[in-house]
matplotlib code that plots the C-alpha trace (Angstrom):
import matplotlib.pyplot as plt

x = [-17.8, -15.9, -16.7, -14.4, -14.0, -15.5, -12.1, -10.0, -12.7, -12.4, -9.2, -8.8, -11.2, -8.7, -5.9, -7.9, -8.8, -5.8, -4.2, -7.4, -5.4, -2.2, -3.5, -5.2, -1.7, 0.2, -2.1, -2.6, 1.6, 1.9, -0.3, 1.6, 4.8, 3.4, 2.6, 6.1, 7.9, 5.6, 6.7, 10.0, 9.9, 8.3, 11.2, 14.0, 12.5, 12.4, 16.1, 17.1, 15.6, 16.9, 20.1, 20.0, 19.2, 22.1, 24.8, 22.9, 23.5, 27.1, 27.9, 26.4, 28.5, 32.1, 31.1, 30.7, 33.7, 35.5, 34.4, 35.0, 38.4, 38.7, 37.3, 40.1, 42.8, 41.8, 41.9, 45.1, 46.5, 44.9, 46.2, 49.7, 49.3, 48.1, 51.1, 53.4, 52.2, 52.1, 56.0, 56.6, 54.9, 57.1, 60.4, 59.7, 58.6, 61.7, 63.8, 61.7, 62.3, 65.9, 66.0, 65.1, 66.9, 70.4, 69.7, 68.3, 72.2, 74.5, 75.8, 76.1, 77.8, 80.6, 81.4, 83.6, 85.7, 89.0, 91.2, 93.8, 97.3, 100.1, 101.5, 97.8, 98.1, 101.1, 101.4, 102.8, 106.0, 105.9, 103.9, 102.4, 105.1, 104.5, 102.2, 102.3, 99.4, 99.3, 101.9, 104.1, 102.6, 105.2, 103.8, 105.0, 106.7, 105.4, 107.3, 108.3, 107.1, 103.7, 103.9, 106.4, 104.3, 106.5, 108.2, 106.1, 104.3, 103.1, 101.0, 103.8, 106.7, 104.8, 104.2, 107.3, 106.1, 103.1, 105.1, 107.6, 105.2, 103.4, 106.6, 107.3, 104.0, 104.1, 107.8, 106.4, 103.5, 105.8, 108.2, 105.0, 103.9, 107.1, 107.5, 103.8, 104.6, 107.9, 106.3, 103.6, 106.3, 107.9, 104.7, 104.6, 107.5, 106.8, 103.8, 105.3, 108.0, 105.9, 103.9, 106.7, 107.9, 104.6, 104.3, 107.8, 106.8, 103.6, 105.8, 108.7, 105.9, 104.1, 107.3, 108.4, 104.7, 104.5, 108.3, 107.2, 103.8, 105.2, 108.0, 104.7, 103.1, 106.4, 107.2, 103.3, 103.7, 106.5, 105.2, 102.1, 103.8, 105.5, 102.1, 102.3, 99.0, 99.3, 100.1, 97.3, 94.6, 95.4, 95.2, 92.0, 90.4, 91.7, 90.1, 87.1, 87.6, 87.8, 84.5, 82.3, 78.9, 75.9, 76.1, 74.1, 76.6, 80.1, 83.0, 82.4, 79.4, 81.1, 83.3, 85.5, 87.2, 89.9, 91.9, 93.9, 94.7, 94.7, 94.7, 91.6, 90.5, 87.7, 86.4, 83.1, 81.4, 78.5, 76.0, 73.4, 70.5, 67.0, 66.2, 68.2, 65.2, 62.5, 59.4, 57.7, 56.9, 56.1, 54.1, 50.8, 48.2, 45.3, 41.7, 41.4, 44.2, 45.5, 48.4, 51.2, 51.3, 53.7, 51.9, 53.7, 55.5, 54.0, 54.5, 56.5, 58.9, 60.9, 62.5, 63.0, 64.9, 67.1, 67.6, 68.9, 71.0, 72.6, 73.2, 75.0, 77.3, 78.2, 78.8, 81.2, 83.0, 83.8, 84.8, 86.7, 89.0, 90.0, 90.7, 92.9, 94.6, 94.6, 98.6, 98.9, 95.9, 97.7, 98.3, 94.7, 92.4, 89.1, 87.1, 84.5, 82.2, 79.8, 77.9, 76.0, 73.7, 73.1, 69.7, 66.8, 66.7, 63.7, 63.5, 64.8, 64.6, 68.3, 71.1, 72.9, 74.8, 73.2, 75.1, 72.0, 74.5, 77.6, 79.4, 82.2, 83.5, 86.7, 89.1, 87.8, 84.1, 83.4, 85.1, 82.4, 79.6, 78.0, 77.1, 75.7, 72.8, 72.5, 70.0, 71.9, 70.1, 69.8, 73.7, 74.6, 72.4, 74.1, 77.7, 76.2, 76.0, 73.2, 70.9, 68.2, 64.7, 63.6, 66.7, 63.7, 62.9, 67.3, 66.8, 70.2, 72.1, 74.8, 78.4, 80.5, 83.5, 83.8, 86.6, 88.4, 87.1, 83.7]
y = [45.2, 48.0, 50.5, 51.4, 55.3, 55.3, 57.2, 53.9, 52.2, 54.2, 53.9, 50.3, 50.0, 51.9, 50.2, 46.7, 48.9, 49.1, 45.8, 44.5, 46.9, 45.7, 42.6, 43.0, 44.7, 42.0, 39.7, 42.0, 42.0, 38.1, 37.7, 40.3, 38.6, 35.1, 36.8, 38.3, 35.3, 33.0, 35.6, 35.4, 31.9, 31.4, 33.9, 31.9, 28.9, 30.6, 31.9, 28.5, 27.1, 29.9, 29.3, 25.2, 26.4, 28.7, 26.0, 23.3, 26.1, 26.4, 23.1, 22.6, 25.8, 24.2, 21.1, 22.6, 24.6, 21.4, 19.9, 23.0, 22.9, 18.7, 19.8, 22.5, 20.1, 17.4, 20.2, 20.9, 17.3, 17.1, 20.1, 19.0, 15.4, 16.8, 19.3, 16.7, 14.8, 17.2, 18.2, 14.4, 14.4, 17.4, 16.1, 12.7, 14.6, 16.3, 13.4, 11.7, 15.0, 14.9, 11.4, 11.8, 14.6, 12.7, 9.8, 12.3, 14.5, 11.6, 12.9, 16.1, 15.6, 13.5, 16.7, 17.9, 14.7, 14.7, 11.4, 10.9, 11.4, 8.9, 11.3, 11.2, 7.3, 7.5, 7.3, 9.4, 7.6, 9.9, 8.8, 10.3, 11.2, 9.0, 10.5, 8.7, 10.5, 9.9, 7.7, 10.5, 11.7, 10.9, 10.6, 12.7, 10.5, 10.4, 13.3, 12.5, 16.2, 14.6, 11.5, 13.6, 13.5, 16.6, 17.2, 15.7, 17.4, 18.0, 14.3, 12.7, 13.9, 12.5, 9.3, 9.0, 5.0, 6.2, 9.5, 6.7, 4.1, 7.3, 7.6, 3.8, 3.8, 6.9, 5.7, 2.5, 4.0, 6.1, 3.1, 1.1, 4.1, 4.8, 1.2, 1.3, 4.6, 2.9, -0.1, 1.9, 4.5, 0.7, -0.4, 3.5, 2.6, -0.3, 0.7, 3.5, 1.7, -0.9, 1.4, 3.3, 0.2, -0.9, 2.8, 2.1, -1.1, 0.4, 3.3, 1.1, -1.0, 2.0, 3.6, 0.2, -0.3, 3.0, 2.5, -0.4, 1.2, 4.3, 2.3, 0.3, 3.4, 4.7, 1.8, 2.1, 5.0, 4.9, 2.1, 4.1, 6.9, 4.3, 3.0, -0.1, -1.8, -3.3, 0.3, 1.7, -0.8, -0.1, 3.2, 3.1, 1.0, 3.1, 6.2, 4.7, 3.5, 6.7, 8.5, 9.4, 8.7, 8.7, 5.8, 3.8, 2.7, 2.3, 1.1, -2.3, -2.9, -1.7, -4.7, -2.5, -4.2, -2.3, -3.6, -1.9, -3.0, -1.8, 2.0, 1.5, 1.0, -1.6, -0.7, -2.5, -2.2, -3.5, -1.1, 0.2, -1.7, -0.5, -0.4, 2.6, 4.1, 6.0, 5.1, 8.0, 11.1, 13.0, 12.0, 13.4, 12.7, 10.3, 11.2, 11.1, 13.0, 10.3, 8.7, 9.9, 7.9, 7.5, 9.2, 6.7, 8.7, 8.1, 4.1, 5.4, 8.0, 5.0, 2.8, 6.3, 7.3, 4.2, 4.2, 7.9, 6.9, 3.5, 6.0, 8.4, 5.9, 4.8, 8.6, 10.0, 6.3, 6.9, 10.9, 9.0, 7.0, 10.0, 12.3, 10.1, 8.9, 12.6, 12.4, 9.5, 10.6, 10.0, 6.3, 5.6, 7.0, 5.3, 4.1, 1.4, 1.2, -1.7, -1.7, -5.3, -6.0, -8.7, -9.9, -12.9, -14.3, -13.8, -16.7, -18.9, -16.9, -18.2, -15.2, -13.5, -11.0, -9.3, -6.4, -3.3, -0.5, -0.7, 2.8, 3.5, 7.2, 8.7, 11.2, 13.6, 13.0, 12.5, 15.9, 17.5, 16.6, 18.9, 16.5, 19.2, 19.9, 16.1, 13.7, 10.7, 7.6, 10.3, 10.9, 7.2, 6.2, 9.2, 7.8, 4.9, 3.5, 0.5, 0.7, -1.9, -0.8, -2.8, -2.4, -3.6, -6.6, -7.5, -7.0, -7.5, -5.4, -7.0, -5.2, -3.4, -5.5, -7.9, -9.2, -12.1, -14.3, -12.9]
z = [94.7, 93.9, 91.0, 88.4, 87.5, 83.8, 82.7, 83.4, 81.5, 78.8, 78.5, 78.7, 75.8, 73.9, 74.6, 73.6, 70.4, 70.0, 70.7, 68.2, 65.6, 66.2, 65.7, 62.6, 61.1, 62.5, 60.6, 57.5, 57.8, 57.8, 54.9, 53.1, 54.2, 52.9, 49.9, 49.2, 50.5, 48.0, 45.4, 46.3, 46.5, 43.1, 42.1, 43.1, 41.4, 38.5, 38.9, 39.9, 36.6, 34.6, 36.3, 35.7, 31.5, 32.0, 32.4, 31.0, 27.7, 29.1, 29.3, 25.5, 24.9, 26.6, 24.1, 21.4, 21.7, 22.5, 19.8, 17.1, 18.9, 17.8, 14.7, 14.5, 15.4, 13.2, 10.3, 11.3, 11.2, 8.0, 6.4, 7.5, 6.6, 3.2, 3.0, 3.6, 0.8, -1.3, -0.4, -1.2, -4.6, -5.3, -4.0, -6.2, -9.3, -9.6, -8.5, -11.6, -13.8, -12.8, -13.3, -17.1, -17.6, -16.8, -19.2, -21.6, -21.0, -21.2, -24.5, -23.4, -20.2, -21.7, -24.0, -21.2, -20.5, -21.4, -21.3, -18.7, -20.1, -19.3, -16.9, -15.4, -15.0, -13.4, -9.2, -7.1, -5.3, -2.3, 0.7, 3.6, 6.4, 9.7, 12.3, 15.5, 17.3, 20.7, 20.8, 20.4, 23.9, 26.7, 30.0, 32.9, 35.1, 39.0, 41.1, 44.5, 45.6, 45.1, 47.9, 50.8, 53.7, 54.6, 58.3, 61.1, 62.8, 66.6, 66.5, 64.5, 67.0, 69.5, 68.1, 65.8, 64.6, 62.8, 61.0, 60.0, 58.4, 56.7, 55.0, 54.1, 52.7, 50.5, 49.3, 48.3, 46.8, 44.6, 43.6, 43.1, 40.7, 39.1, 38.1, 36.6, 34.7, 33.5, 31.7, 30.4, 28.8, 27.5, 25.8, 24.2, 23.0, 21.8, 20.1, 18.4, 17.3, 15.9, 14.0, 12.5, 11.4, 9.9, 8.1, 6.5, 5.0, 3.6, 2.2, 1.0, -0.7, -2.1, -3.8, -4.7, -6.6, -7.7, -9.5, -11.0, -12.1, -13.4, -15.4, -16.9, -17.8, -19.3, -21.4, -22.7, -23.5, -25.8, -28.0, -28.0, -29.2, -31.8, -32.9, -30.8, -31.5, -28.0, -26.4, -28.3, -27.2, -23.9, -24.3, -25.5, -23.1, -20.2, -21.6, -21.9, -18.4, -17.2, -18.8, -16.0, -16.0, -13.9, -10.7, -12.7, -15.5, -13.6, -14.4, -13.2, -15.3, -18.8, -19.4, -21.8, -24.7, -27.5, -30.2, -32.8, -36.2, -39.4, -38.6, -36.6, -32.9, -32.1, -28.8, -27.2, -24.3, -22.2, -22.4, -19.8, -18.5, -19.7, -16.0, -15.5, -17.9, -15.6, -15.9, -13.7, -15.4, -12.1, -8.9, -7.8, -5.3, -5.7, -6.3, -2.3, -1.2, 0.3, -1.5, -3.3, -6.5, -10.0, -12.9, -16.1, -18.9, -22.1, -23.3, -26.7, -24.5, -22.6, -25.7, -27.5, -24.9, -24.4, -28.0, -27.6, -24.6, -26.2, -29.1, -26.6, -25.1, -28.6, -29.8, -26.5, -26.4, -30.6, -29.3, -26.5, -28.1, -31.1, -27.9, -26.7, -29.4, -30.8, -30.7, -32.8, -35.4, -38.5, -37.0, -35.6, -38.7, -37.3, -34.6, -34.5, -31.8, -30.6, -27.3, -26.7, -23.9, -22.1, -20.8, -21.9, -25.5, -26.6, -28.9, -26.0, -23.1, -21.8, -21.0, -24.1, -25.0, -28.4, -30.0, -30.2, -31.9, -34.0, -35.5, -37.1, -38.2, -39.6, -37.6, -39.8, -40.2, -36.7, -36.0, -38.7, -36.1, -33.7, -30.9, -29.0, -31.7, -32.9, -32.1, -30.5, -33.0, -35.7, -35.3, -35.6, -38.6, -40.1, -39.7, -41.2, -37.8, -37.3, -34.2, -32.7, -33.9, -30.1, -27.8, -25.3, -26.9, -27.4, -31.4, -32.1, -35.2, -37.2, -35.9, -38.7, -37.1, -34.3, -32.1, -33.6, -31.1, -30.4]

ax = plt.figure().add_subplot(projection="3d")
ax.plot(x, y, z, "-o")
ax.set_aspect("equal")
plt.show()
C-alpha cells in the first residue's frame, strides 16, 4: 500500500472543509431563499387580496356612479316633466285671463265699429281677368333634327339595308311622335278653351248678380234716405249684422230682428250663451306636482259677468243702430233693444226663448253716456233699461216693446 505525502492530505482536508462550507451556505442560502420566497409569497397574497378589495371597491364605485348618474337622469326628466307643466299651467292661465278679459271688453271693443254704408254693401261688378296657368303652356312640337340618323357611315355603306331601316324607323318614330304631340296640343286646346268659357260664365254671372245687387242696395237706399220704414229696418239689421265680436257669438247665432215705426227702431237679438262665460280663474299644479289643474273663479264673478256682457251687447247694438241711422236722426229718434235667450224653462224644463234685457234710449240721451267709463248693467238700469236679476236661471224681464207677432 502506497503512502500518501501528508501535504496532499492536507490539502484534501481543505478542500472537503471547504465543500462542508459550501454546503452549509448553500443550505443557509436555501433557507434564506424559503424564507424570502414565503415572504414574498405571503406578500403577493396580500397584494392579491388588496388587489381583489380594490375592484371589488371599484366595482361598488362604477355602481354607484351609475346609479348617481340614473339618479341624475331621472332628475333631469323630472325637472323637465315639471317645467313643462309648469309652461302649460302658464300658457292656460293666460288663455283663461285672456279668456275673461274678452267677455269682460265686449263693450269696449265695439266702441270702434262703425256701420257699413250702402256704398259698403254694394259689390264690386268687376271680376278677376282669366288666368289659364299651364294651359297657356304650348308644347314644343318634336324636331326632325332630333330622330336623323345622319349620313351612313363606314358599317352602314357597307350594309346599306340596315342604314335604310335605321331611317324608316326613326321617320316613323317621329310621325308616331308628332301625331302624339298634335292631339295633346288639341286637348290643350280644348281645355283652355273650356275653361275660358267656364270663367266667362262665372264673370257674366257675377256682374249680372252684382247689377242686380247694387240696384237693390240703390233702391234701399233711397227710401232709407226718405224714411222708408222698410229701408230703415233693413238697415238696421244689417249693421247689427256686421258688429264684430269674439268667435263665440257670430253672426249665425244672433238671429237679428229690426222694425221701425213710430220714429223708433225695435231691434232684437239672440243673445250669447252663458257657456261662453269662463269658469277658470287660472291653472296651477296639484299638491303633487303632477297635474295641471283649473283653479274656479269665484261662484259670484260668473253671473256678474254675463250680466255685464248681456248688458254690453244690449248697449253697442242700441249705439249700432243710432250710428247707422245717424243720417236720418231727425226721422229715427229712438232705439229699443231686447236680447232673449234661449235655453231650459225652469218651471218646465222644455226649450224657450225668455227676454233677460230690454233698453230703450233717445238720440240724445244715449249720446250723454260715457260707455267707456260705465258699468255695462249699471248703464242699462240707468236708461231705464230692465235686466234679469238670474240670467243663469232664464229669469225673464218684461220687454219695453215687442214685435207684433212675438
Amino acid at each position: 500500500m502506497a503512502h500518501r505525502d501528508p501535504a496532499d492530505i492536507g490539502s484534501l482536508a481543505e478542500q472537503l472543509e471547504q465543500l462542508r462550507q459550501q454546503v452549509h451556505d448553500l443550505r443557509d442560502a436555501g433557507r434564506q431563499s424559503k424564507k424570502a420566497a414565503d415572504r414574498l409569497s405571503a406578500d403577493l397574497d396580500k397584494v392579491t387580496k388588496e388587489l381583489a378589495r380594490a375592484r371589488k371597491d371599484q366595482d361598488g364605485l362604477r355602481d354607484d356612479v351609475e346609479d348617481l348618474r340614473e339618479n341624475e337622469r331621472e332628475r333631469s326628466l323630472a325637472w323637465e316633466a315639471l317645467r313643462s307643466r309648469l309652461q302649460l299651467a302658464a300658457r292656460e292661465t293666460a288663455e283663461a285671463e285672456r279668456a275673461i278679459s274678452l267677455v269682460g271688453g265686449v263693450l269696449a271693443a265695439g266702441l270702434g265699429y262703425t256701420p257699413p254704408s250702402f256704398a259698403d254693401l254694394k259689390t264690386d261688378p268687376d271680376y278677376p281677368e282669366f288666368r289659364p296657368g299651364r294651359l297657356a303652356l304650348a308644347e314644343p312640337p318634336p324636331r326632325w333634327e332630333s330622330y336623323d340618323p345622319g349620313p351612313p357611315g363606314v358599317v352602314n355603306r357597307l350594309m346599306p339595308g340596315r342604314y335604310e331601316r335605321l331611317t324608316r324607323d326613326r321617320e316613323e318614330e317621329f310621325r308616331r311622335d308628332t301625331a302624339d304631340h298634335e292631339r295633346r296640343e288639341k286637348q290643350r286646346k280644348s281645355a283652355c278653351a273650356e275653361a275660358r268659357a267656364e270663367h266667362e260664365a262665372r264673370a257674366s254671372a257675377h256682374r249680372r248678380d252684382a247689377v242686380s245687387h247694387n240696384a237693390a242696395v240703390e233702391e234701399t237706399r233711397v227710401a232709407f234716405s226718405g224714411g222708408k220704414p222698410r229701408a230703415i229696418a233693413w238697415f238696421a239689421r244689417t249693421a247689427l249684422e256686421h258688429a264684430g265680436y269674439p268667435d263665440w257669438y257670430p253672426k249665425s247665432a244672433r238671429q237679428v230682428k229690426a222694425v221701425f215705426r213710430g220714429g223708433r227702431v225695435l231691434a232684437e237679438l239672440e243673445l250669447p250663451p252663458v257657456s261662453v262665460i269662463p269658469d277658470a280663474a287660472r291653472y296651477d299644479l296639484d299638491a303633487d306636482l303632477r297635474e295641471v289643474r283649473p283653479v274656479p273663479r269665484p261662484r259670484s264673478e260668473i253671473p256678474a259677468q254675463y250680466t255685464d256682457l248681456i248688458a254690453s251687447v244690449a248697449l253697442r247694438s242700441l249705439r249700432e243702430v243710432f250710428a247707422a241711422t245717424e243720417p236720418i236722426g231727425d226721422v229715427v229718434r229712438e232705439v229699443t233693444f231686447n236680447g232673449r235667450l234661449r235655453g231650459p224653462d225652469p218651471a218646465t224644463g222644455r226649450d224657450a226663448r225668455r227676454h233677460l234685457v230690454s233698453v230703450r234710449a233717445g238720440r240724445e240721451a244715449f249720446a250723454g253716456l260715457d260707455l267707456r267709463r260705465l258699468r255695462p248693467a249699471a248703464g242699462v238700469l240707468g236708461l231705464g233699461g230692465r235686466i234679469s236679476a238670474s240670467p243663469f236661471g232664464l229669469d225673464e224681464v218684461e220687454p219695453l216693446e215687442t214685435f207684433e207677432h212675438d
